[in-house]
KEMI-455669 format. One record per residue (C-alpha): residue number from 0; x, y, z; residue in three letters. Coordinates in steps of 0.2 Angstrom, whole numbers. Example, Ala and Ser with C-alpha at 12.3 -4.5 7.8 and 13.67 -1.06 7.14 Angstrom:
REM residues 2
n_px_py_pz_res
0_62_-22_39_Ala
1_68_-5_36_Ser
END
This chain:
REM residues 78
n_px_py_pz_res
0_-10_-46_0_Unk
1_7_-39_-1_Unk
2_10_-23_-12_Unk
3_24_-33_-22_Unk
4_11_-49_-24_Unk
5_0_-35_-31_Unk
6_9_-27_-44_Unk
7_20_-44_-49_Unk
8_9_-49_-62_Unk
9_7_-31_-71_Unk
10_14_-26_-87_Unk
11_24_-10_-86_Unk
12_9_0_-94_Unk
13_-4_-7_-79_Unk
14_9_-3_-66_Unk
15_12_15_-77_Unk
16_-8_17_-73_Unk
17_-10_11_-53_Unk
18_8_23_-48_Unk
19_-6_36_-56_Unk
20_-19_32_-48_Unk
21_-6_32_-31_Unk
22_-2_50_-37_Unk
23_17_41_-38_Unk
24_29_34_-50_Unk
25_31_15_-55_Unk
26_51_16_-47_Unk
27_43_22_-31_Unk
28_31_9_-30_Unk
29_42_-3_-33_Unk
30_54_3_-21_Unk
31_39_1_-6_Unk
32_34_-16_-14_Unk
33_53_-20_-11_Unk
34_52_-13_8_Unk
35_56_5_5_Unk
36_43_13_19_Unk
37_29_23_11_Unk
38_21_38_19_Unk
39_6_35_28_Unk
40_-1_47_14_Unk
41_4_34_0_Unk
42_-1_18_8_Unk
43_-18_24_10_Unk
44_-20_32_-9_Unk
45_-10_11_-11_Unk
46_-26_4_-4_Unk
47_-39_16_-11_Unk
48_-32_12_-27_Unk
49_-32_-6_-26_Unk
50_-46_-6_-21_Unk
51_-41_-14_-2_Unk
52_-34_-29_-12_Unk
53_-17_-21_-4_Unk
54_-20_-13_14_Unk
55_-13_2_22_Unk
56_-12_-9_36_Unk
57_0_-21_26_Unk
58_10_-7_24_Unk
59_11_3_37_Unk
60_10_-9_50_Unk
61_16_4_64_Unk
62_0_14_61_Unk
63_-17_13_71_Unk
64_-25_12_57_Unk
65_-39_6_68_Unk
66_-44_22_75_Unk
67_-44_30_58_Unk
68_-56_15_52_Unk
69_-66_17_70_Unk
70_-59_2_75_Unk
71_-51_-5_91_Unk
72_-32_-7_85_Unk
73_-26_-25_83_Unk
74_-13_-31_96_Unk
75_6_-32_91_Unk
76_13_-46_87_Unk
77_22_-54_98_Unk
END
């Protein structure tokens, strides 16, 4: 899932409370939901506190995230 499919639904208070969880703002989330890139630092507190529904992967798609997960890194796209 996308991190703008994510936080789409939330009311501003539920958004308020995940950017916290991110150790973030709402108007930077946004921003990355909206294609603003994130630090690799931010997508990966993004997926914890999502709870994976919104992968670092997803967001930092230029990253091996692979080797940090001990796995082999996907093939680019072509």
């Amino acid at each position: 899932m996308n991190l703008l499919d994510y936080i789409k639904p939330m009311k501003a208070a539920a958004l308020e409370a995940f950017a916290l969880k991110c150790r973030s703002t709402p108007g930077q989330i946004r921003q990355v939901a909206y294609g603003r890139r994130a630090s690799a630092e931010l997508a990966i507190r993004i997926d914890m506190a999502s709870d994976g529904a919104v992968r670092c992967e997803d967001i930092r798609p230029d990253i091996d995230w692979g080797y940090l997960r001990n796995q082999p890194a996907e093939p680019a796209a072509a």
